[in-house]
C-alpha positions as CSV (number, residue, x, y, z in Angstrom):
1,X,211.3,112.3,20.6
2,X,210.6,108.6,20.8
3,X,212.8,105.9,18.9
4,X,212.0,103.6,16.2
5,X,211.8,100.2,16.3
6,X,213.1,97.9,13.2
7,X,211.7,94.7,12.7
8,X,215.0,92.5,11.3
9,X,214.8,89.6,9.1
10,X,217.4,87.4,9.4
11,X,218.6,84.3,7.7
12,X,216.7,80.9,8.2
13,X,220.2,78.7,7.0
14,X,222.2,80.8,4.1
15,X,223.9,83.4,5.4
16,X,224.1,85.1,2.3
17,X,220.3,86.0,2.7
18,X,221.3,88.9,4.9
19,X,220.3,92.0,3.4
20,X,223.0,95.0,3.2
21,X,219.5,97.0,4.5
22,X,219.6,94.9,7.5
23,X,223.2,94.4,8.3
24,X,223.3,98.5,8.2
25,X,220.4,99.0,10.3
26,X,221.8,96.2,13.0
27,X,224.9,98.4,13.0
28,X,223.3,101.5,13.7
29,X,220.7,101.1,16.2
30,X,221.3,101.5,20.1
31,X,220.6,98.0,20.9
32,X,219.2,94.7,19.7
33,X,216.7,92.4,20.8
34,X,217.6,89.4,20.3
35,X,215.5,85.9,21.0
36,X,218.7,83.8,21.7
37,X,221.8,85.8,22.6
38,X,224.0,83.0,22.0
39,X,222.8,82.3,19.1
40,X,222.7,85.7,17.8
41,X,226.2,86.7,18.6
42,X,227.5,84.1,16.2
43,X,225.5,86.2,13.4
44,X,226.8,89.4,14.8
45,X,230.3,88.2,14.4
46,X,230.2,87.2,10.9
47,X,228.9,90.7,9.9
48,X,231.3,92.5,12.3
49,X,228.5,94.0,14.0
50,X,229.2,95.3,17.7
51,X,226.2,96.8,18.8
52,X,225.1,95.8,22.2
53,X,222.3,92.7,22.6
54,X,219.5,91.9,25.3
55,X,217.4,88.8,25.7
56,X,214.0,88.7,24.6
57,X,211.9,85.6,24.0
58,X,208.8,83.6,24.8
59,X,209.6,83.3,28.7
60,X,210.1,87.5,29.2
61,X,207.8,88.9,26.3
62,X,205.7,91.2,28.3
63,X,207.7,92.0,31.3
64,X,210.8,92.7,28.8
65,X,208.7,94.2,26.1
66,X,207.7,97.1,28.5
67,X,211.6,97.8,29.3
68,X,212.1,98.5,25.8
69,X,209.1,100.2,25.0
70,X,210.3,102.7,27.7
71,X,213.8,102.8,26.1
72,X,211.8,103.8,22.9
73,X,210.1,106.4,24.5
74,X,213.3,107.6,25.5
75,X,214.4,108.0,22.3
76,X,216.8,105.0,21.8
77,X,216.5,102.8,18.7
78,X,216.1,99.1,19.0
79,X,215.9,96.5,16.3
80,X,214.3,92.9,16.9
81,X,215.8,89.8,15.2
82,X,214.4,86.4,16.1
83,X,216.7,83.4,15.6
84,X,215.7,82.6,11.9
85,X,213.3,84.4,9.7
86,X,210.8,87.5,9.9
87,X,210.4,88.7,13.7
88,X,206.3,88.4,15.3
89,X,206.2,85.7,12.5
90,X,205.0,82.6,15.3
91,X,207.5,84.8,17.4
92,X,207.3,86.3,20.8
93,X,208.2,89.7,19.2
94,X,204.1,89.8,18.2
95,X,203.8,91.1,21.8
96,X,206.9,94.0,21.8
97,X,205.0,95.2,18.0
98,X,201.7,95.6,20.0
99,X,202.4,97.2,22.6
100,X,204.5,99.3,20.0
101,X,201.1,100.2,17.9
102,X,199.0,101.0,21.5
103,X,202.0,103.2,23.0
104,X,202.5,105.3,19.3
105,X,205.9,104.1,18.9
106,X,207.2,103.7,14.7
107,X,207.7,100.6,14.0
108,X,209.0,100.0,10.4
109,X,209.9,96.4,9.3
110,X,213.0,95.4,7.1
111,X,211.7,92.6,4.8
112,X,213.7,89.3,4.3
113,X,214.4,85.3,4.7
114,X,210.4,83.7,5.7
115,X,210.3,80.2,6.4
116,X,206.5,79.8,5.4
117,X,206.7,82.1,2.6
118,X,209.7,80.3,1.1
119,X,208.3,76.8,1.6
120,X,204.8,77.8,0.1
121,X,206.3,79.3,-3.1
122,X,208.5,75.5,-3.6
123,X,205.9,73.5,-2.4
124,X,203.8,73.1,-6.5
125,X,200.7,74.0,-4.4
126,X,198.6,77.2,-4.9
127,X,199.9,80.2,-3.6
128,X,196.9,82.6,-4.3
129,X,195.3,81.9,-1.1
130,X,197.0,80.5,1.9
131,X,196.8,80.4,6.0
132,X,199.8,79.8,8.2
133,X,198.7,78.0,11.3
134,X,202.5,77.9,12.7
135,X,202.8,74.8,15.4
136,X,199.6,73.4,16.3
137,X,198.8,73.9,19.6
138,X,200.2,71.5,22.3
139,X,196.8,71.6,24.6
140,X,194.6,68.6,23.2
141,X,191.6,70.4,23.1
142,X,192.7,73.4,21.4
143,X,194.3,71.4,18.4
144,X,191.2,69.3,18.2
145,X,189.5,72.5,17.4
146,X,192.2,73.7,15.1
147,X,192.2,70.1,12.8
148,X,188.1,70.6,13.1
149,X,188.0,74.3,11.3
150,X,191.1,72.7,9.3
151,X,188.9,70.3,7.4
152,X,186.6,72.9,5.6
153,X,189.5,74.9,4.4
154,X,190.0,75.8,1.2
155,X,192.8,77.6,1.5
156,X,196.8,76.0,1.5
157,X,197.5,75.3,4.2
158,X,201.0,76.2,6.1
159,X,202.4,74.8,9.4
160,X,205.5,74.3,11.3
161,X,206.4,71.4,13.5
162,X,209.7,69.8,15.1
163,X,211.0,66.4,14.1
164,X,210.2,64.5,16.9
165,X,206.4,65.7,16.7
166,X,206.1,65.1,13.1
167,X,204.6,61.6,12.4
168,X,202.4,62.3,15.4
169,X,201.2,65.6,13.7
170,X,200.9,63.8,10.4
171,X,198.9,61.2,11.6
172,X,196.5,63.5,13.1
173,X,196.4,65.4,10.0
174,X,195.6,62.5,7.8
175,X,193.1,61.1,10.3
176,X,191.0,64.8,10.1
177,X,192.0,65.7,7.0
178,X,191.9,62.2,4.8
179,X,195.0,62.3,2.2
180,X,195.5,65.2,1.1
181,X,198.5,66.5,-1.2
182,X,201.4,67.8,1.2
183,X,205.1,69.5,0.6
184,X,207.3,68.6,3.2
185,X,210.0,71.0,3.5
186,X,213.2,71.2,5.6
187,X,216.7,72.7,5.9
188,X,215.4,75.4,3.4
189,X,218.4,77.5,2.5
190,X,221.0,75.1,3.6
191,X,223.1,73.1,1.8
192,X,220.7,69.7,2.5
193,X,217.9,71.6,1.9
194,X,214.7,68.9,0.5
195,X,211.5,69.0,-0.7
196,X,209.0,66.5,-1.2
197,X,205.8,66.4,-2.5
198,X,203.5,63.6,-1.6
199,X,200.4,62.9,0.2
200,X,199.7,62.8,4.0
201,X,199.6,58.6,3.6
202,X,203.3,58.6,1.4
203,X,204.7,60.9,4.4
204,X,203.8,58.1,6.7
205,X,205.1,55.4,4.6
206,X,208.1,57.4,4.4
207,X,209.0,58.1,8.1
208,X,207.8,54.4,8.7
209,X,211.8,53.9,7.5
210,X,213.4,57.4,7.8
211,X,214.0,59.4,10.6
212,X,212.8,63.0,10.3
213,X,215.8,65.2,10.6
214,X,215.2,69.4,10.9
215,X,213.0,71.4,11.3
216,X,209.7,70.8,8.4
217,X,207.3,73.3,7.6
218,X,204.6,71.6,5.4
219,X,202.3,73.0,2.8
220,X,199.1,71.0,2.6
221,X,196.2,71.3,0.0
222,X,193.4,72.9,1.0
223,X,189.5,71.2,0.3
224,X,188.1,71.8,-3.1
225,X,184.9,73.7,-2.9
226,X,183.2,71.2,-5.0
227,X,184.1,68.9,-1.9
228,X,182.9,71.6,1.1
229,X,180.3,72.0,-1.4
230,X,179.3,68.3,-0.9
231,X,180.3,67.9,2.9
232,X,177.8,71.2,3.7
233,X,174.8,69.6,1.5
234,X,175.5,66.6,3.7
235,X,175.5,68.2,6.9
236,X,171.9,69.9,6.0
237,X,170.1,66.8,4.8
238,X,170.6,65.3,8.3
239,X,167.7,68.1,8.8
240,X,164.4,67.6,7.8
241,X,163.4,70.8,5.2
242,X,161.2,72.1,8.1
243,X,163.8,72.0,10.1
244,X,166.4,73.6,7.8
245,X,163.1,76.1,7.3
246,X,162.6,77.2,10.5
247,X,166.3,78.1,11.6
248,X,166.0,80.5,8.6
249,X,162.7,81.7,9.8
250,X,164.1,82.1,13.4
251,X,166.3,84.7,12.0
252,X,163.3,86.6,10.5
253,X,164.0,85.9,6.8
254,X,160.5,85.9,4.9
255,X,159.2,82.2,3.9
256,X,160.0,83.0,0.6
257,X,163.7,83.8,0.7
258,X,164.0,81.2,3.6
259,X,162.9,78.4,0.6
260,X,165.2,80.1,-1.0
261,X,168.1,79.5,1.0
262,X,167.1,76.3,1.8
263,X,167.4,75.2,-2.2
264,X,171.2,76.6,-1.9
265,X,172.5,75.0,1.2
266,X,170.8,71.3,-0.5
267,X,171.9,71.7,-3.8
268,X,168.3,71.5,-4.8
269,X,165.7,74.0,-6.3
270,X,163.0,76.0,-4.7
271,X,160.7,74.4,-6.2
272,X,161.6,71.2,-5.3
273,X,161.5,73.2,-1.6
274,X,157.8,74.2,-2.0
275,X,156.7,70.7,-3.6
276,X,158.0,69.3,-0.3
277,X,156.0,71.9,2.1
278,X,153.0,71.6,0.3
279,X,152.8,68.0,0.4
280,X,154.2,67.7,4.2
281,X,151.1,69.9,4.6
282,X,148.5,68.1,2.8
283,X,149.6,65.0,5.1
């Protein structure tokens, strides 16, 4: 009969965050997978917990991943901790829970500490409808893309980055983004732990004089849809009506429910659609 593998949440700074649910299961299992064995042996300790630990992280994820998954199919249970926080959260063990899923393998997960989660629900911003983008990609091209589908979103948004990236990231937010309301959060947890609302343009003026310090994860607003609303209007009047017509057409939508389309996208009414075509005709 295979194993199980448990999906550990650990603390992201308070210790006391460790759930009895967890510290039992750690104790129990046959081994633990463990991001940073180093750093994860200092948690161990302070719950007295001896069970044996092996390596896994962003550099071994699939090569390691299918060691395990064969230990699993052995029979042996394994839980997965990351260094702070919900494991496969912007986490190499995303790859080990796959491969989990494909090969048939339980995999239950034992709830806890969530940087994103946490910051979202201190950041005054809405919580009903988020994304979590995690880091923004390092490849320039790639986080282009990512601050381009960024701009229409209505949704708060949640990201990670490192202090020494985070003016840089700022500044790209605000430059695609304009100012939007952000929460900066770090240390959450911890004894210094701060929280600061303000805008993408009052972070800047604020590390223009302070050093960032911690790791941040930062809740932005997300677009009204009165403003997408406006930008998409916008983007269809730099098309002339028979343009915006015929890419409806194209699709084989009827003239009539094309005009109708058309009215929606422009902020206009069909009749103000026809009046247009009949006249571009008569000239």
């Amino acid at each position: 009969m295979d194993g199980k593998l448990y999906l550990c949440a650990t603390p992201i700074g308070n210790l006391n965050d460790m759930t009895p649910r967890v510290i039992e299961t750690l104790q129990s299992v046959d081994l633990i997978a463990a991001e940073d064995t180093r750093n994860s042996i200092k948690l161990l300790n302070h719950f007295e917990i001896k069970t044996p630990m092996t390596s896994y992280h962003e550099f071994n994820k699939v090569d390691k991943a299918k060691v395990l998954v064969g230990m699993l199919h052995e029979g042996k249970n394994i839980a997965l901790i990351t260094d702070a926080g919900t494991p496969a959260i912007s986490d190499p063990g995303e790859v080990l829970v796959r491969m989990c899923v494909d090969e048939g393998i339980t995999v239950t997960s034992l709830p806890g500490c969530c940087a994103c989660i946490t910051a979202l629900t201190l950041s005054g911003l809405p919580t009903r409808r988020f994304c979590f983008e995690a880091f923004l990609p390092s490849d320039k091209k790639e986080r282009r893309q990512i601050l381009e589908e960024l701009k229409s979103e209505t949704r708060t948004i949640i990201l990670y980055e490192a202090p020494h990236r985070l003016t840089r990231t700022l500044e790209e937010l605000s430059e695609a983004l304009g100012d939007r309301r952000v929460t900066l959060c770090r240390e959450l947890t911890k004894k210094f732990e701060t929280v600061i609302p303000t805008t993408l343009k009052g972070a800047l003026s604020l590390y223009e004089t302070e050093e960032p310090r911690g790791e941040y994860v930062l809740v932005l607003d997300g677009k009204s849809f009165a403003e997408k609303k406006q930008d998409e209007i916008a983007d269809w009047e730099k098309l002339s009506i028979e343009e915006h017509m015929a890419i409806y057409e194209k699709q084989g939508i009827t003239g009539k429910e094309a005009m109708k389309a058309v009215a929606l996208d422009r902020g206009i009414t069909k009749r103000e659609v026809y009046a247009y075509l009949l006249n571009a005709e008569k000239e």
